[in-house]
C-alpha positions as CSV (number, residue, x, y, z in Angstrom):
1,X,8.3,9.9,14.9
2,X,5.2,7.6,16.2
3,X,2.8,7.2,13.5
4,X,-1.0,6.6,14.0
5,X,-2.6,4.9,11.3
6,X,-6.0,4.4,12.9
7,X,-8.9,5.6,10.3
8,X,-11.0,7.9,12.0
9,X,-13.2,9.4,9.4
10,X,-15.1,7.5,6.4
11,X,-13.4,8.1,2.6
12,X,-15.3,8.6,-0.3
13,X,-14.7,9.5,-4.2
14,X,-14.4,12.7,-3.5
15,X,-10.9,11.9,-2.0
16,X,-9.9,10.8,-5.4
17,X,-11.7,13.6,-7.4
18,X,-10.6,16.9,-5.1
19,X,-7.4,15.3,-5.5
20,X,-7.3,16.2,-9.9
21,X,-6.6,20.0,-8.7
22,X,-3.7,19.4,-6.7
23,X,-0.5,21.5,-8.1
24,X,3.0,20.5,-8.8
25,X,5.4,17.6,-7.7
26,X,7.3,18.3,-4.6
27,X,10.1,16.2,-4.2
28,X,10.3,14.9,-0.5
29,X,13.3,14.8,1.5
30,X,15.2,11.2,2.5
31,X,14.7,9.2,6.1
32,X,15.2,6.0,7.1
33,X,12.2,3.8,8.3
34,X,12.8,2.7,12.1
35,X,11.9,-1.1,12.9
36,X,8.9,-1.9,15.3
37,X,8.1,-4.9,16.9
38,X,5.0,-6.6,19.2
39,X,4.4,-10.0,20.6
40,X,0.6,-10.9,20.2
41,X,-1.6,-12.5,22.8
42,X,-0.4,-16.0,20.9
43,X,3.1,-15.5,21.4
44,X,3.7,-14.6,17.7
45,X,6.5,-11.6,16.9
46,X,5.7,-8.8,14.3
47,X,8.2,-6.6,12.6
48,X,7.0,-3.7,10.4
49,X,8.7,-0.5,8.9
50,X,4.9,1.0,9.2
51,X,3.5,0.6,12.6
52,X,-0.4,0.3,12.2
53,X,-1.1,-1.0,15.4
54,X,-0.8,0.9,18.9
55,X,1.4,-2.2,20.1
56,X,4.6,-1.5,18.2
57,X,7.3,-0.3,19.5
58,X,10.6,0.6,18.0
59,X,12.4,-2.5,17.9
60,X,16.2,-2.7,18.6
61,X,17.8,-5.5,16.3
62,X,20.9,-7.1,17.7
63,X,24.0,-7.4,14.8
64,X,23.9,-6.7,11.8
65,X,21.1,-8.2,10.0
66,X,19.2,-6.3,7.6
67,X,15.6,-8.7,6.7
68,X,13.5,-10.4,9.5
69,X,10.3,-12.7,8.2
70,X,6.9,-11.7,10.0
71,X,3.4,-12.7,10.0
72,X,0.9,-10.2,9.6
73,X,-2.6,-9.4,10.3
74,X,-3.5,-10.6,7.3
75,X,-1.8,-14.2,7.5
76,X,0.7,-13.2,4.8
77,X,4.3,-14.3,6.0
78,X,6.5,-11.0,4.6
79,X,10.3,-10.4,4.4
80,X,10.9,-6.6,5.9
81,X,14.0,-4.6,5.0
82,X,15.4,-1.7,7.0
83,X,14.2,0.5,3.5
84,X,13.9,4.1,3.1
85,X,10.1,4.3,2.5
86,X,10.4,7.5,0.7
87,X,12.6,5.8,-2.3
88,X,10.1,5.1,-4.6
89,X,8.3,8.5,-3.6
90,X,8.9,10.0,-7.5
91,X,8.3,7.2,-8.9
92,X,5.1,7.0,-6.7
93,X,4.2,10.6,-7.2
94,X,5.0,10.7,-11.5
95,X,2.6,7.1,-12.1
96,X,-0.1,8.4,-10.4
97,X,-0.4,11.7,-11.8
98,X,-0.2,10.0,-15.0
99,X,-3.2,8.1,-14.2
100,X,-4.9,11.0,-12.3
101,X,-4.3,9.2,-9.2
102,X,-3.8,10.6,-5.6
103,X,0.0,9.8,-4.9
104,X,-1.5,8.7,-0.8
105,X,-3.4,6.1,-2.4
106,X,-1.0,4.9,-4.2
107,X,1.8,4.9,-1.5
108,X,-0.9,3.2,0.5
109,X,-1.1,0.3,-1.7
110,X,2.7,-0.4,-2.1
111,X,3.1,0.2,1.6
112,X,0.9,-2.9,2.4
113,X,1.1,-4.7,-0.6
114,X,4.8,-5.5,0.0
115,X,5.8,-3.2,2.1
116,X,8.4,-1.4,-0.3
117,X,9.9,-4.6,-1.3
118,X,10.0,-5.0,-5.1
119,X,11.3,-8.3,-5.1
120,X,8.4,-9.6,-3.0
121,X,6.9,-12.6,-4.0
122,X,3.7,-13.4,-2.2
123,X,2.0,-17.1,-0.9
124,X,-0.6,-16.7,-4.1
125,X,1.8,-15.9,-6.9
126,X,1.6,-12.2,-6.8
127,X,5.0,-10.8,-7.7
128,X,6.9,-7.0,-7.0
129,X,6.3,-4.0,-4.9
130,X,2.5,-3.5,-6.5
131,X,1.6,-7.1,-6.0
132,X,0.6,-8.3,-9.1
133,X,-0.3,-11.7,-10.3
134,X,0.6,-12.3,-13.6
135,X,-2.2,-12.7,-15.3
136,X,-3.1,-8.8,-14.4
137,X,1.0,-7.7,-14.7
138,X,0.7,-9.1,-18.4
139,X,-2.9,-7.2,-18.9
140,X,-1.2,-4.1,-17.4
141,X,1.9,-5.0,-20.0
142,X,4.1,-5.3,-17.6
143,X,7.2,-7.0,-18.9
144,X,9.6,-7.4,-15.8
145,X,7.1,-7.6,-12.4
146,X,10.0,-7.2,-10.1
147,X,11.6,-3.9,-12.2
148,X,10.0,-1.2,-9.5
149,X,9.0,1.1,-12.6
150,X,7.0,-1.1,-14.7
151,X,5.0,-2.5,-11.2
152,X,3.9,0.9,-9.9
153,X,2.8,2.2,-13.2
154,X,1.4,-1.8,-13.8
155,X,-0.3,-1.1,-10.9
156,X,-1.0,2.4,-10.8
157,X,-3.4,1.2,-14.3
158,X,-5.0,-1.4,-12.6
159,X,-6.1,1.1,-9.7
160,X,-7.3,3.7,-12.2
161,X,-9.2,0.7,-13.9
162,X,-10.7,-0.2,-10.5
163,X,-11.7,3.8,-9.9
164,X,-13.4,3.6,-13.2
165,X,-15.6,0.8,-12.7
166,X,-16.7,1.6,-9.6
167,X,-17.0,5.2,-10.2
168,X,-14.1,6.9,-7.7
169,X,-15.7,5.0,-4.7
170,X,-12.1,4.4,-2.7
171,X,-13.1,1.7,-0.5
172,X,-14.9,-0.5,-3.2
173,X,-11.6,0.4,-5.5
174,X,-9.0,-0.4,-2.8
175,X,-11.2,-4.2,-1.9
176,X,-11.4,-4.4,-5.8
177,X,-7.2,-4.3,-6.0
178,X,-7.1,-6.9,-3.2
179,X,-10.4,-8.8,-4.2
180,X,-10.6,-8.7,-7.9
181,X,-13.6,-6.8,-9.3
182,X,-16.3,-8.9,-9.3
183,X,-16.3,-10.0,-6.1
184,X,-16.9,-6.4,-5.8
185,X,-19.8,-6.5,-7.7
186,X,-21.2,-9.6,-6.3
187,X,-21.0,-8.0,-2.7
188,X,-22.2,-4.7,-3.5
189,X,-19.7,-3.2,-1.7
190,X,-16.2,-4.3,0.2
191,X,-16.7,-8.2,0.6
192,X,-17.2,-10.1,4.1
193,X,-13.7,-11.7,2.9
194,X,-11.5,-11.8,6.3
195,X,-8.2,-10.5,4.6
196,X,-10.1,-7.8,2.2
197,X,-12.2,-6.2,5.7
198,X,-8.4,-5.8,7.1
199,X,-6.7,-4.9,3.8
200,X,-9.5,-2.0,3.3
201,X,-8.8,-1.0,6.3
202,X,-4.6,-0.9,6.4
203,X,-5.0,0.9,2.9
204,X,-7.3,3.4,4.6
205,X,-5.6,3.9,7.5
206,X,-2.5,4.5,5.5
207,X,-3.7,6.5,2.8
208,X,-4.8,9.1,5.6
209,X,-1.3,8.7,7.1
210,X,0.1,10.0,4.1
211,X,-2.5,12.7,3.4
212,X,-1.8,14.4,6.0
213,X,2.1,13.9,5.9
214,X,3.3,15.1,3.0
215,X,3.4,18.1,1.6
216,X,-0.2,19.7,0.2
217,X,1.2,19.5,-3.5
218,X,2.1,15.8,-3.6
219,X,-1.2,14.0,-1.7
C-alpha cells in the first residue's frame, strides 16, 4: 500500500495530552516493508522502507541482497534492511506507555532516526535504533546502545524529558531530540538548523502516518 507522509495539518501538545486517555494495547499484525527507490535531479539513488517523498516507487532489487547504503534528505548516509517495520511495535507500544508517550510519536522517531536498524551507527557518534549519543544513552542508563530494549525505553526517557521541558509542545520536543535542548531555547522555537527544519518535518509527517494507521487503541 502507497503511503503518503505529507503533513497537512499543524501538531500541537494536545496531540501528546489527548493521547493519556487512550485504552489498551492492541497487538498489530506482521508485514513486510516493500523497498522504494528515486533518482534525484543530481543523479543520486534513494532506497527507503518508508517512502516520504511522492518520487518513490517500489523498487525491484536484483539477487539476493538484503542492505543497500542511501543518502537521505538529510545528508546522513544509512544502511536499509528489507525489515518488518512492525517488529519492534510492542516494544514501541509498552516504552511509551510507560512514559505516557503516544506510541506514533515514538514509532516516528525510530522510523527516521535509523530507520528500524538497531545496529545503526550514525556519522556523529549516535548509536542504535533510537539514535543516541552516548553521553545521553549513559544519562538515560542505557547499558548496551545497540540492545533494541534498552534504546527505545533510553530514548522513549529522553523524549518524555524533552515533552517536559518544553511543556507537550511536539514540534519543539521532536527538534529538541534531534537538536538538543538548548538550541531549542535559544531559537524559541524549531531552529533555522537545515537538517532539524527537515527532521521536524519527517517526524511530523510520520507521526500522522501512523496516527491514522493503526488501530485507535495503540496511537
Amino acid at each position: 500500500m502507497k503511503m503518503s507522509l505529507r503533513p497537512n495539518a499543524h501538531l500541537t501538545r494536545g496531540l501528546l495530552v489527548a493521547w493519556l486517555s487512550v485504552g489498551a494495547v492492541v497487538v498489530p499484525r506482521l508485514a513486510h516493508a516493500e523497498l522504494y527507490s528515486f533518482v534525484d535531479d543530481e543523479g543520486v539513488l534513494h532506497f527507503t522502507n518508508i517512502p516520504d517523498d511522492p518520487r518513490f516507487e517500489p523498487y525491484r532489487a536484483e539477487g539476493s541482497a538484503n542492505t543497500f547504503q542511501w543518502q537521505d534528505n538529510l545528508g546522513n548516509l544509512r544502511r536499509v534492511h528489507r525489515v518488518d517495520i512492525t517488529e519492534y511495535d510492542p516494544l514501541i507500544i509498552e516504552a511509551a506507555r510507560y512514559y505516557s508517550l503516544p506510541p506514533a510519536l515514538v514509532k516516528a522517531i525510530v522510523a527516521v532516526e535509523s530507520s528500524f536498524e538497531p545496529a545503526a551507527v550514525s556519522p556523529a557518534g549516535a548509536q542504535g535504533i533510537m539514535q543516541l549519543i552516548p553521553s545521553t544513552a549513559r544519562a538515560m542508563q542505557i547499558a548496551d546502545p545497540f540492545d533494541p530494549r534498552q534504546s527505545i525505553y533510553g530514548g522513549s526517557r529522553y523524549l518524555r524529558l524533552m515533552a517536559n521541558r518544553f511543556d507537550g509542545d511536539v514540534r519543539r520536543t521532536i527538534a529538541a531530540y534531534n537538536a538538543g535542548p538548548e538550541n531549542v531555547e535559544r531559537a524559541k522555537g524549531v531552529p533555522a538548523i537545515a537538517e532539524t527544519q527537515t527532521y521536524v518535518k519527517r517526524v511530523l509527517a510520520l507521526y500522522r502516518h501512523y496516527l491514522t494507521t493503526w488501530p485507535a487503541g495503540v496511537r
